[in-house]
C-alpha positions as CSV (number, residue, x, y, z in Angstrom):
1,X,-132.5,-45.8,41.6
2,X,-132.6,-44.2,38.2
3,X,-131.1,-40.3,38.4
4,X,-131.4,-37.6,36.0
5,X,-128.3,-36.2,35.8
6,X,-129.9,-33.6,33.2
7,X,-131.8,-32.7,35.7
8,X,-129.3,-32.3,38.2
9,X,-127.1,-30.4,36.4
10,X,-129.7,-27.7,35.6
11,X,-130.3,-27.4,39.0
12,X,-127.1,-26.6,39.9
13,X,-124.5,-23.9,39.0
14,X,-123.7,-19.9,39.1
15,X,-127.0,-17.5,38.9
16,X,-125.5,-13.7,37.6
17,X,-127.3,-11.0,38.3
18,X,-127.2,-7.5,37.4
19,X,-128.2,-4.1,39.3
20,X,-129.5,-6.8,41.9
21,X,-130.4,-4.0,44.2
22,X,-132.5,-2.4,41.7
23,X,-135.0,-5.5,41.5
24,X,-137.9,-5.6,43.7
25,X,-137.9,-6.5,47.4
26,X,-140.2,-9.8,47.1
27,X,-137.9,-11.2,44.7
28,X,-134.9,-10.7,47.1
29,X,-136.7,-12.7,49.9
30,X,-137.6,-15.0,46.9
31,X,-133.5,-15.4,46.9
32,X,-133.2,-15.3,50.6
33,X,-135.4,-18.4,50.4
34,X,-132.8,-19.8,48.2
35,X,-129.6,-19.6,49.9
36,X,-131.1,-20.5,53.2
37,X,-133.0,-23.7,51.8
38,X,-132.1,-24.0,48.7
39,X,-135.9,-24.0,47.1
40,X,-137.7,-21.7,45.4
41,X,-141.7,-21.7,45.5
42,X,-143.0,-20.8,42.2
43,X,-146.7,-19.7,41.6
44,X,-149.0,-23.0,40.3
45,X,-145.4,-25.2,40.9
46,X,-144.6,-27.1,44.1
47,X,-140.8,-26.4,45.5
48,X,-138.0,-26.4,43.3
49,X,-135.1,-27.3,44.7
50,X,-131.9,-25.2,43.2
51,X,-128.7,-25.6,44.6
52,X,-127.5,-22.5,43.0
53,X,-124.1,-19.8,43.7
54,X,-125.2,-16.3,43.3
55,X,-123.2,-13.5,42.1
56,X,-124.2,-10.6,42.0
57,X,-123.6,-6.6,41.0
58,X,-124.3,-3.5,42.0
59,X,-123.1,0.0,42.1
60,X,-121.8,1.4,45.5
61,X,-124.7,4.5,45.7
62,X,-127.2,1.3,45.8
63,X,-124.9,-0.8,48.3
64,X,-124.7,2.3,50.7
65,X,-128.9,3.0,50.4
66,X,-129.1,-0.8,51.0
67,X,-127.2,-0.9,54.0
68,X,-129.0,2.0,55.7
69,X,-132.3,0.1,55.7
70,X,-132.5,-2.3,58.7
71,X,-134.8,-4.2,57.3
72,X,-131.8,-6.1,55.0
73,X,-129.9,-7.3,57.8
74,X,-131.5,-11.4,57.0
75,X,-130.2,-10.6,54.0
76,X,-126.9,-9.3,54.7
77,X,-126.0,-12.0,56.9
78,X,-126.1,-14.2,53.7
79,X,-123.9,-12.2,51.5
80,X,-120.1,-11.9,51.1
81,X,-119.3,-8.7,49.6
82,X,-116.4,-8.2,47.3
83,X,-115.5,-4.6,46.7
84,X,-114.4,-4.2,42.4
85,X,-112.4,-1.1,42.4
86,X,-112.0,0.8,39.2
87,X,-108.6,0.2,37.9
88,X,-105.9,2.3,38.8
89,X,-103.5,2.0,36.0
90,X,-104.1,4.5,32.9
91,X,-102.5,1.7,30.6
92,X,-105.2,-0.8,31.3
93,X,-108.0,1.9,31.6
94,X,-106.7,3.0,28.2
95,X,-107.0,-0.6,26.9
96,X,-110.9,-0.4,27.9
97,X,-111.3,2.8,26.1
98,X,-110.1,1.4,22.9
99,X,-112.6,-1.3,23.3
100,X,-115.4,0.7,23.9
101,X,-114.1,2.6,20.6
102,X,-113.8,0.0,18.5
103,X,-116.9,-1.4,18.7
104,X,-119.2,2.2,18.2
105,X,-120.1,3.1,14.9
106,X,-119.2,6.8,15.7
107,X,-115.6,6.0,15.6
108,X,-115.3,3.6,13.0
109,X,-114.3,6.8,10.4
110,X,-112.8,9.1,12.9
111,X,-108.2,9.2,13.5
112,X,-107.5,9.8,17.0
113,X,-104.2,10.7,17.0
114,X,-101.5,8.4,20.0
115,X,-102.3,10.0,23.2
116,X,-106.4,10.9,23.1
117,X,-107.6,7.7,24.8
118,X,-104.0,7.6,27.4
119,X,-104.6,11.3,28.2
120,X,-108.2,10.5,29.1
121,X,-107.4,7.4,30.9
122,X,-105.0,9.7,33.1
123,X,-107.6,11.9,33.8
124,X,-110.0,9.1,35.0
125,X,-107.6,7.1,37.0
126,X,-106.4,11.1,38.5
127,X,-110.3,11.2,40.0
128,X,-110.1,7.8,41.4
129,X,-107.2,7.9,44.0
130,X,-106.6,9.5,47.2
131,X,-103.9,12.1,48.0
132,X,-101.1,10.8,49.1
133,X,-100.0,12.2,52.9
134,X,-95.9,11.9,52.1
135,X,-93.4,14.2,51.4
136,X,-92.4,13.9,47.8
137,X,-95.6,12.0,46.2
138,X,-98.0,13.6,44.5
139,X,-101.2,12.5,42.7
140,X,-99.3,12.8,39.3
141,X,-96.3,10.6,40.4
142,X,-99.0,8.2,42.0
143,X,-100.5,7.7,38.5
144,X,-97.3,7.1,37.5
145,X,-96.6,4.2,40.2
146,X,-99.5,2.7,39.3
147,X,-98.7,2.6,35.8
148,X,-95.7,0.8,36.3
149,X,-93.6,3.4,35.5
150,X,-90.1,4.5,37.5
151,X,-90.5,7.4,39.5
152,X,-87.8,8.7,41.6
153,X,-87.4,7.3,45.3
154,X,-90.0,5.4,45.0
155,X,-89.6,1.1,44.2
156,X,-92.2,-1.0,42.6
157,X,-92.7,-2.6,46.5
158,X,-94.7,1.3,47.0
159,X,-97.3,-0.2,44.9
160,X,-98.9,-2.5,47.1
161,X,-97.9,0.0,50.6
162,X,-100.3,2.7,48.6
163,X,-103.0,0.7,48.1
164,X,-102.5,-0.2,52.0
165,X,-102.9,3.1,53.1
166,X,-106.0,3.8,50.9
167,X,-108.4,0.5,51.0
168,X,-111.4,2.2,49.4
169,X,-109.2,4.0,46.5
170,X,-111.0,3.1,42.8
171,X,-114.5,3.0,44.9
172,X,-115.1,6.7,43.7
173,X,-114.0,8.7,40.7
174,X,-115.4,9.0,37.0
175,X,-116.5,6.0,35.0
176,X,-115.2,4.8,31.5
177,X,-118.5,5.8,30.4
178,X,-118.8,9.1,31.2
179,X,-115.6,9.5,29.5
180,X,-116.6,7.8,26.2
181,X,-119.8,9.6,26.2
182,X,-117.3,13.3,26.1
183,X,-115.1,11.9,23.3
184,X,-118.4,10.6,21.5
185,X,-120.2,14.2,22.2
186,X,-117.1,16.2,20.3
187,X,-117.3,13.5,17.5
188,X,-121.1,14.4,17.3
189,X,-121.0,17.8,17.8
190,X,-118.3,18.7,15.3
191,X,-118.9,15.8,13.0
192,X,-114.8,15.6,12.4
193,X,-112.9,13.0,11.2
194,X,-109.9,14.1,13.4
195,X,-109.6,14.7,16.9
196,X,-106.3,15.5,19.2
197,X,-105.7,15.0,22.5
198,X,-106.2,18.6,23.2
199,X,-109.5,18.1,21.6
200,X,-110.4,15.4,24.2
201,X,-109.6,17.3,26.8
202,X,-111.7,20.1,26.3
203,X,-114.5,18.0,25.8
204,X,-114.3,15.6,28.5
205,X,-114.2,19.6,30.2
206,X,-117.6,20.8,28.8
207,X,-119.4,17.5,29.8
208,X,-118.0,18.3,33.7
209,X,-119.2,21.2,33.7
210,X,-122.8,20.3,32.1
211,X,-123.2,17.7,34.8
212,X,-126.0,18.3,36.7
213,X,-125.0,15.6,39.4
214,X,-122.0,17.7,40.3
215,X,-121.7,20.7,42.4
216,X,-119.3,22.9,42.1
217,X,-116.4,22.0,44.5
218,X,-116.6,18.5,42.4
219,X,-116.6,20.1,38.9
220,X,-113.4,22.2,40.5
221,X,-111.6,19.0,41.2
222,X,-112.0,17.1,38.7
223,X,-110.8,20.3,36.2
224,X,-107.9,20.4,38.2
225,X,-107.2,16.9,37.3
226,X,-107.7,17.6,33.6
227,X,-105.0,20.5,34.0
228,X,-102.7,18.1,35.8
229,X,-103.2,15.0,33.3
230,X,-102.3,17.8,30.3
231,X,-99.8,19.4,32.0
232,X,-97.6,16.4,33.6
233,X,-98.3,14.0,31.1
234,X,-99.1,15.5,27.5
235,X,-97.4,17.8,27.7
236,X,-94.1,15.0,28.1
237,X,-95.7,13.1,25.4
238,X,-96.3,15.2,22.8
239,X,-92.6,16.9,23.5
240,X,-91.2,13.6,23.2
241,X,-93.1,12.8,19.9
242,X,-91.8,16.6,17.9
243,X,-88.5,15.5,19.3
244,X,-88.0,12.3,17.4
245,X,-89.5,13.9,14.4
246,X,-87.3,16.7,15.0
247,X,-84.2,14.3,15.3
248,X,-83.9,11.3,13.4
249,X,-80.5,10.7,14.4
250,X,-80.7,7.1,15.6
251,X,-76.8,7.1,15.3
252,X,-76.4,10.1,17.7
253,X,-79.1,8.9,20.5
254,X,-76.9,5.2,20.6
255,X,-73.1,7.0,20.6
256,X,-75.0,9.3,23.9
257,X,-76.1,6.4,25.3
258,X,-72.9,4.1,25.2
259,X,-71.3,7.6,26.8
260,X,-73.4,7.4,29.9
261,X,-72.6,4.5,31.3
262,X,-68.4,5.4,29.8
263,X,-68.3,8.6,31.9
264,X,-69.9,7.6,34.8
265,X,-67.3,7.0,37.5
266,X,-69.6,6.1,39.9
267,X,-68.7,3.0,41.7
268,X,-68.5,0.7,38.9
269,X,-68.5,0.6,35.3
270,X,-68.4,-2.1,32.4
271,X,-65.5,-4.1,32.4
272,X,-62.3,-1.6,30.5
273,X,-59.7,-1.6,33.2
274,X,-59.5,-0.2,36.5
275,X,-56.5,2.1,37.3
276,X,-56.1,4.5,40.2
277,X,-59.0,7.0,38.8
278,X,-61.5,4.5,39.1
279,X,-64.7,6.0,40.8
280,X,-63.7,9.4,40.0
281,X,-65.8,11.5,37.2
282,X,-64.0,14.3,34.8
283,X,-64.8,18.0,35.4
284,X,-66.0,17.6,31.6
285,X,-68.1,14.3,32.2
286,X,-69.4,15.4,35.1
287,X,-71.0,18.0,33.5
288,X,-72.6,16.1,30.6
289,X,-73.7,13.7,33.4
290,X,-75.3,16.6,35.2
291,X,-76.6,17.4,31.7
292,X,-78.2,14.9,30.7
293,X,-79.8,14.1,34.8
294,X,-81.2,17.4,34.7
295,X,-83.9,16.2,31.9
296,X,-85.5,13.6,34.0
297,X,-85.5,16.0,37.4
298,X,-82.7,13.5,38.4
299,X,-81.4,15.6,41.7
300,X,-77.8,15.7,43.1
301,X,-78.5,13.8,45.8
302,X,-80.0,11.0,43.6
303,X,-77.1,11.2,41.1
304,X,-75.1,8.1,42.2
305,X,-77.9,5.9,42.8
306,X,-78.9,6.7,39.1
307,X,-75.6,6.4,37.5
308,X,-75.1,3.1,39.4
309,X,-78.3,1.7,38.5
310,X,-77.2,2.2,34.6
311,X,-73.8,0.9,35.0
312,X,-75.1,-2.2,37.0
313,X,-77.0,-2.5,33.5
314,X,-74.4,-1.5,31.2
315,X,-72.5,-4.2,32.9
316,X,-75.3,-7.2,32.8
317,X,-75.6,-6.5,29.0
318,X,-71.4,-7.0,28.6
319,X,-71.2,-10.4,30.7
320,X,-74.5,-11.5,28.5
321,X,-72.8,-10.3,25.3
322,X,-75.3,-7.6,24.3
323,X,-74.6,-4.5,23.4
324,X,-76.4,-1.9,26.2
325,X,-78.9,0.5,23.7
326,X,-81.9,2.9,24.9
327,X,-84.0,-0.2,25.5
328,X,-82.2,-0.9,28.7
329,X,-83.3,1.6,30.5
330,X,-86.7,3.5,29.8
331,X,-85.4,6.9,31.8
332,X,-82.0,7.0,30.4
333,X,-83.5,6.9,27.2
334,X,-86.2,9.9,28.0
335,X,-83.2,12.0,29.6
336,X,-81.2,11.3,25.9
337,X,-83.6,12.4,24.1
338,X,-85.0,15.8,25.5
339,X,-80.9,16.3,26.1
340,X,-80.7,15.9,21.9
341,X,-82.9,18.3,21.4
342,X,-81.6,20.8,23.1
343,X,-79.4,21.4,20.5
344,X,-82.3,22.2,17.9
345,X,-84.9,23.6,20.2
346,X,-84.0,26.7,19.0
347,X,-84.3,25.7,15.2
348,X,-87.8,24.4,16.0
349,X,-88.7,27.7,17.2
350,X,-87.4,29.1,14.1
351,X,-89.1,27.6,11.5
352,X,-92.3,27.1,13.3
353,X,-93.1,30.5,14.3
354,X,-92.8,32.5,11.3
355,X,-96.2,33.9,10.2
356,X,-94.8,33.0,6.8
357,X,-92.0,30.5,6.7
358,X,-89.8,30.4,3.9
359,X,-90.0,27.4,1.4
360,X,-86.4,26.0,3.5
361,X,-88.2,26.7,6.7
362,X,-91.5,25.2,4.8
363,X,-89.6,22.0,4.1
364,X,-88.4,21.3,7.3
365,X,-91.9,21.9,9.0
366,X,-93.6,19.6,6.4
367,X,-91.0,17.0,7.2
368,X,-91.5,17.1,11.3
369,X,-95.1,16.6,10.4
370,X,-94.3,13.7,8.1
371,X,-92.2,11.8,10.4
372,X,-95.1,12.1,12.5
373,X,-97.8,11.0,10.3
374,X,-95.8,8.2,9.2
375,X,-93.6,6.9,12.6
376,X,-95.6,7.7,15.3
377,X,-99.7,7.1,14.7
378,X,-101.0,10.8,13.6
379,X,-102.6,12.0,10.6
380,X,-102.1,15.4,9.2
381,X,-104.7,17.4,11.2
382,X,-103.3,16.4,14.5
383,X,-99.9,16.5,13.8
384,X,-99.8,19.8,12.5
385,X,-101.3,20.4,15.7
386,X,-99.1,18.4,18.2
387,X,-96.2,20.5,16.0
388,X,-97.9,24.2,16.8
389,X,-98.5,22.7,20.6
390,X,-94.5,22.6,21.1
391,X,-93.6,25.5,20.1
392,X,-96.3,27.2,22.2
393,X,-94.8,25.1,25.3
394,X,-91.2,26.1,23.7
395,X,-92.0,30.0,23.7
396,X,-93.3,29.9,27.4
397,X,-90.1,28.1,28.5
């Protein structure tokens, strides 16, 4: 016997289909017909026989109408259904923002300046999950766990406990299209060639509240997010942009760092001798300790756990031979930095909020912006922007 194996391999194989539920009900009994016998009757054709996989999509308002109607059950019975969650983590939802970007025209000549798409991919991910019952986590520190980041008393093993305790979360929330379409409305609108995070913001604000699929207790929410994504996040990055611009004292940020894990008494510390004060902590260190904790909300209770975790470090990078710098540890390096700039917060507010700076004070504002512009991804519109944005969270401190 001769076989076609042409043949055979057209008849086999993976049929994708999209917005299934949207086709019309004779074709899905056409495909009931098909997983059942595996033929497919075809007007003027005799049986085809199609040993076929299908996968298919669907959005969950359709899924929900489908399952109401009794009439599906045959089908249902022949269908394994795999939820697809939105994703949870800002960093990835960012990534699919600056695809989306990349490939629409309306972008192609338009800066956004470091934080527009991440600020909007904190927002989405914020309507997505479900608030968290226990004491000490909030929807903000949530994001934050699902971002990878290191939040206080909580371990990266809370990650998959979270998602445990909230099976559907990801289900609900906005889209990345409905955020696109905001940022591409305030490109459109405006017709700039610049647009802050700030910017964003209030767009993605104006399209909730022009939503006509939304009532009111939905458009509340989902503002309140917008506040919260601004407010906890932002607000943290833009600060921490201004203060490297402010400080370029590389030099400075290292000698802080090496004193950290020098000071700390707590337990252990890199290899220089142990005498009889071992464990113990200066009056004077404690206080820079407690200094430099206070920036990242680090409480007393949680002091030693913190100070141990950076000596265990300090002490992994002597037995390896490295030197321990910022890049071992993400939080020590936050809490150096907004303790830096302590020191010139009050220079910042200074020069910036003169109605008329002086050409000293001018040179010092045009070289923030620079640093910016040139170190840290914005253009001249937005940093100028980012820099007035500080000192308005500076002067409300």
């Amino acid at each position: 016997m001769v076989v076609d194996r042409s043949r055979v391999c057209r008849e086999r194989g993976v049929l994708e289909m999209i917005e299934i539920l949207k086709v019309k009900r004779e074709f899905l009994y056409l495909l009931l017909t098909l997983t059942q016998e595996k033929n497919v009757k075809v007007s003027r054709f005799p049986l085809i026989h199609l040993d076929e996989t299908i996968l298919a999509h669907t959005n969950l308002a359709e899924f929900h109408k489908f399952l109401q109607e009794k009439e599906n059950e045959a089908l249902l019975d022949r269908m394994v259904i795999v939820k697809v969650p939105y994703t949870l983590s800002f960093p990835e939802e960012g990534r699919i923002y600056a695809k989306l970007v990349s490939a629409a025209p309306a972008f192609r000549d338009v800066h956004l300046d470091p934080h527009t798409l991440r600020i909007a991919a904190v927002f989405a991910v914020l309507t997505r999950l479900v608030k968290p019952e226990r004491e000490g986590l909030d929807l903000g520190k949530k994001a934050r766990i699902y971002a990878g980041e290191s939040v206080e008393g909580f371990t990266e093993a809370e990650i998959e406990r979270l998602r445990l305790e909230a099976p559907d979360e990801g289900l609900t929330g906005v889209s990345p299209r409905f955020v696109i379409n905001a940022i591409s409305n305030a490109i459109t609108r405006s017709d700039t060639r610049s647009l802050t995070s700030m910017e964003v913001l209030l767009a993605v604000k104006d399209s909730i509240e022009n939503d006509a699929r939304m009532d009111a207790k939905l458009k509340k929410t989902w503002i309140d997010h917008l506040v919260l994504a601004r407010k906890e996040f932002y607000n943290r990055w833009v600060k921490e942009d201004v203060h490297r611009a402010l400080l370029p004292r590389s030099r400075a940020r290292r000698r802080t760092a090496r004193q950290v894990p020098r000071r700390s008494g707590s337990g252990a510390r890199p290899p220089r001798g142990q005498g009889p004060d071992h464990g113990r902590v200066a009056a004077g260190d404690e206080r820079f300790l407690r200094s430099v904790e206070d920036k990242i909300k680090v409480s007393e209770s949680g002091k030693l756990t913190f100070r141990q975790e950076i000596v265990r470090k300090a002490m992994v990078a002597y037995k390896a031979g490295e030197k321990f710098t910022l890049k071992s540890h993400a939080r020590l390096s936050e809490a150096i930095e907004q303790y830096l700039f302590e020191e010139r917060r009050d220079v910042l507010r200074l020069v910036t909020s003169a109605a008329r700076p002086d050409d000293d004070a001018q040179r010092k504002i045009s070289a923030v912006q620079q640093r910016l512009i040139a170190e840290y991804g914005y253009d001249e519109h937005s940093a100028k922007e980012a820099l007035s944005y500080v000192t308005t969270l500076l002067a409300q401190e």
